[in-house]
N, C-alpha and C positions, 0 to 999 in steps of 0.2 A: 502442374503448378498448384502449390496449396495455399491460403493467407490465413493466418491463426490472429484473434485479438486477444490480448490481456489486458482486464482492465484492471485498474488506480485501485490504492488500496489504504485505508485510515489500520495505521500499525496502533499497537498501545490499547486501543478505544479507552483512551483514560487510564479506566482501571487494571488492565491485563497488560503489564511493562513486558514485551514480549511473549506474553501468552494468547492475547487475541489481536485478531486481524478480522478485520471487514475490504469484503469487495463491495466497490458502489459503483452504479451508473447513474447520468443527468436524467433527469424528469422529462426534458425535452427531447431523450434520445440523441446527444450526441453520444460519441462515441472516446471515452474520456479513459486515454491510457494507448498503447502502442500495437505497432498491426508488422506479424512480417508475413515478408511473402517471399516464396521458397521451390525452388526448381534445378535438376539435376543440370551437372555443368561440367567441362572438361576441365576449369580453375577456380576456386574457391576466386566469387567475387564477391563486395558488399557494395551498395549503393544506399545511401543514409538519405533519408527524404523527413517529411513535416517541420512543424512549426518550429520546434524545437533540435535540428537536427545541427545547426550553428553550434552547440555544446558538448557537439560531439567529439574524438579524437579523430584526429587526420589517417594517424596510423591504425593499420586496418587490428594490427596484434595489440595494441591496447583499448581497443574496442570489446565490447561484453560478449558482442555477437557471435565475434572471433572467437571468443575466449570459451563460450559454448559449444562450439562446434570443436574446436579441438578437443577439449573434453569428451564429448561426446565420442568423436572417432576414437580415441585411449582406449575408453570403456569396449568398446564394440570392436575395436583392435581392425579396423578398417578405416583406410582413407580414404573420405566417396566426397568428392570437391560437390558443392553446391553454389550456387547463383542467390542470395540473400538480398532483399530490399526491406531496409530498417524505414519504419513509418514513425520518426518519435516524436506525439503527440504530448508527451509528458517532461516539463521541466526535470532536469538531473538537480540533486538536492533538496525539493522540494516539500518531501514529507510524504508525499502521495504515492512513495512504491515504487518511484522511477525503475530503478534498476532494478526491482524484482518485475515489472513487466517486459521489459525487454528478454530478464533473462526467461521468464515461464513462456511467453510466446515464440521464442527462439528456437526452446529444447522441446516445447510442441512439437510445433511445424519440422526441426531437426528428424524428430521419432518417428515422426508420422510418413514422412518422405522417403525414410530408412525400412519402410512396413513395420514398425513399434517395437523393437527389439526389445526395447526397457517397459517396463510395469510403471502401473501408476506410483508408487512407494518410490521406485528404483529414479523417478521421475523428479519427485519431491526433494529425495536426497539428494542427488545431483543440486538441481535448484540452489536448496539449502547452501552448498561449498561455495557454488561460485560466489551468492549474495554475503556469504562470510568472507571471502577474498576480497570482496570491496570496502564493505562497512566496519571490519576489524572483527567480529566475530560472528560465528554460525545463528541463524534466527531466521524461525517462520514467519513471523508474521504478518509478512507483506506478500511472501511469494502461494503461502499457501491458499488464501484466500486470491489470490488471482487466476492462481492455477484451478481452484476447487470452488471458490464462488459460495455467498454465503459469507456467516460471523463464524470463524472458525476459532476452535480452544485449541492452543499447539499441547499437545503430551510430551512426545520423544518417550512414548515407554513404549518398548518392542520394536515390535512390528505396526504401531500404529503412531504415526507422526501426530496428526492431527483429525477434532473431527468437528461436526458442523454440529452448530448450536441453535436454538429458534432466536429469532430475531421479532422485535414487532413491527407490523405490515404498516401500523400509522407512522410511523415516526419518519419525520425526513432529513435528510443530514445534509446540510450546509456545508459546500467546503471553500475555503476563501486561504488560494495561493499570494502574499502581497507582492510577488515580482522582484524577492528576492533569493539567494542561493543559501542553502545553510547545509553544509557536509555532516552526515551520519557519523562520521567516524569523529568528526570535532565534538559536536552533540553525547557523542557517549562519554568523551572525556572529561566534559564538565560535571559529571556525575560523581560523587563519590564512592570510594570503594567498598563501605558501611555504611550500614542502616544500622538504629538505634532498637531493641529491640520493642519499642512503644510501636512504634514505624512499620514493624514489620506485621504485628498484628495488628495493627489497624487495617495495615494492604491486605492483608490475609480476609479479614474480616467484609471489605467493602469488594473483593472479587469473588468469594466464594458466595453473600448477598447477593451481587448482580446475575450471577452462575444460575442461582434457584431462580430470581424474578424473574427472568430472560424464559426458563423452563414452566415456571407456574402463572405465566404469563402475567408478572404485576408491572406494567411498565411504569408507574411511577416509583415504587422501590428501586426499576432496576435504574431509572435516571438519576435518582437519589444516590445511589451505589459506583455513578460514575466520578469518583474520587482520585486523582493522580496523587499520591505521596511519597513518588519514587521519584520520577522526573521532573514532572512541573515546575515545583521550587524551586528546580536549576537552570532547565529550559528557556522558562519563561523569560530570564534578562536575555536574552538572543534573540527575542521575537518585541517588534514594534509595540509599544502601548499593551503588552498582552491585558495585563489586572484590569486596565481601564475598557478595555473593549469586554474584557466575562461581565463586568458590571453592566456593560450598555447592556448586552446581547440579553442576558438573566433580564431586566426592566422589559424587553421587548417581547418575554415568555418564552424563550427557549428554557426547555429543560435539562441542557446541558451543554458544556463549554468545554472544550479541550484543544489540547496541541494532536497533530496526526501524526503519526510517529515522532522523530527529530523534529519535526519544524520544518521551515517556518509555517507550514499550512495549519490553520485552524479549522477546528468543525465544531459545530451546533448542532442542536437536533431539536427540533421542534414536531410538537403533534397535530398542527394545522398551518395548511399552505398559506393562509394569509400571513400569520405570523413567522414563516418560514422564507416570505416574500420581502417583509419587513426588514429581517434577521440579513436576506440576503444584500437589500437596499443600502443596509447599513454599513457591513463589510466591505460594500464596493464603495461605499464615499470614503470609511475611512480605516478602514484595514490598509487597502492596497496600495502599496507604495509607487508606482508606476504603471505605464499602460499595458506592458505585456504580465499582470497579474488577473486572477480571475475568481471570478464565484460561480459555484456551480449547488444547484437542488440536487437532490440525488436522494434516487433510489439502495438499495442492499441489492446489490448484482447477483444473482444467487444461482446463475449458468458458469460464472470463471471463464477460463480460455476456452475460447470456440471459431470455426472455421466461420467466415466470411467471404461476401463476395459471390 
């Protein structure tokens, strides 16, 4: 029997509209994102467990789980039935990488149980399909950073998907789910299909900035450089109070404010836990919209999927 975790993952970080992705963990050591656990079986079973397993489908073939594992056997042109217990600790829709953590700890635990037929690449790719089957197009940056841990820059050139980038050790990131559902695939559609080209070099401008401070270690450049001018503008009428809450959060000294992928999750990052304590006090009075939303401190997860247990 094996259990693999993947944890949650801040898509976008602002400025990288599908090129970067952060894995995080809580301060506290929860364990924030989904766990499965995985054992050879005479019929492919699933058994759906945690907090958020109510959101899940009945049917076991439009489940993600499913839908990994059959892939998987495709690829490896083998039917080897496993015994699956989905742990889903993470809201679907969230922002936080829902479905890229079930699908990276899935096809984990899948490879591993199989003795690793697939490579780490051959791993990511996979990944990659299924989480474009869900959200309407191919994109790293929630699975890559959960699978590989770490701020990762997605490429897609060659043979190299993605790779890890420095991160700074002070900064802490706030993440604040309000308890409601906001679909990826809706989220992309309110986007338009043009950019003006002011637009484009300005993005250009504020990711390739954060790119060097991240590496030259200037972290207020690179908070300075975390700028959405891709999605935000549109985003943000989907999400509660956003403008009015960046203003609170910016007064309280965070140094930067964004949406986490889609929505509706927001994060903050601040460079001192008091004021990261504040940031969090705040979002829980008045970010969240109901009681099963949350805030979490967090670290940069910088291990990805790993065995447990």
């Amino acid at each position: 029997m094996i259990k693999i975790y993947a944890p949650a993952s801040i898509g976008n970080v602002g400025v990288g509209f599908d090129i970067l992705g952060a894995a995080i963990k809580p301060i506290n050591g929860d364990l924030l994102g989904d766990c499965i656990t995985i054992k050879l079986s005479e019929n492919f079973q699933l058994l759906n467990k945690g907090i958020f397993s109510n959101q899940l489908p009945t049917n076991n073939e439009q489940n993600i789980v499913w839908k990994c594992w059959y892939k998987f056997c495709n690829i490896i042109k083998k039917n080897i039935p496993v015994s699956i217990i989905l742990e889903k600790n993470l809201p679907i829709g969230s922002g936080l990488g829902s479905s890229a953590c079930s699908i990276v700890a899935t096809l984990v635990a899948i490879n591993e149980i199989f003795d690793n037929p697939l490579n780490s690449k051959e791993l990511l790719l996979l990944m990659g399909e299924v989480e474009g089957e869900i959200s309407g197009s191919i994109h790293y940056d929630n699975v890559a950073p959960s699978y590989l841990g770490g701020l990762q820059l997605i490429l897609e050139k060659s043979d190299i998907i993605s790779q890890k980038i420095p991160d700074f050790n002070n900064w802490f990131w706030i993440v604040a789910w309000p308890g409601i559902k906001l679909s990826t695939a809706e989220a992309r559609k309110i986007l338009p299909k043009k950019y003006t080209k002011d637009i484009c070099i300005k993005n250009s401008r504020y990711l390739a900035s954060f790119i060097h401070a991240s590496y030259s270690k200037q972290s207020n450049l690179a908070a300075r450089c975390m700028k959405d001018l891709i999605a935000e503008p549109y985003r943000s009428k989907l999400l509660p109070n956003f403008f009015e809450s960046k203003e609170e959060i910016k007064k309280l000294g965070a140094i930067s404010f964004g949406i986490s992928g889609s929505g509706p999750t927001v994060f903050a990052v601040a460079e001192d836990i008091k004021i990261a304590e504040k940031v969090s006090l705040w979002l829980s009075k008045n970010y969240l919209q109901n009681n099963t939303g949350f805030v979490h401190i967090c670290y940069i997860d910088t291990k990805g999927a790993r065995k447990i247990g």
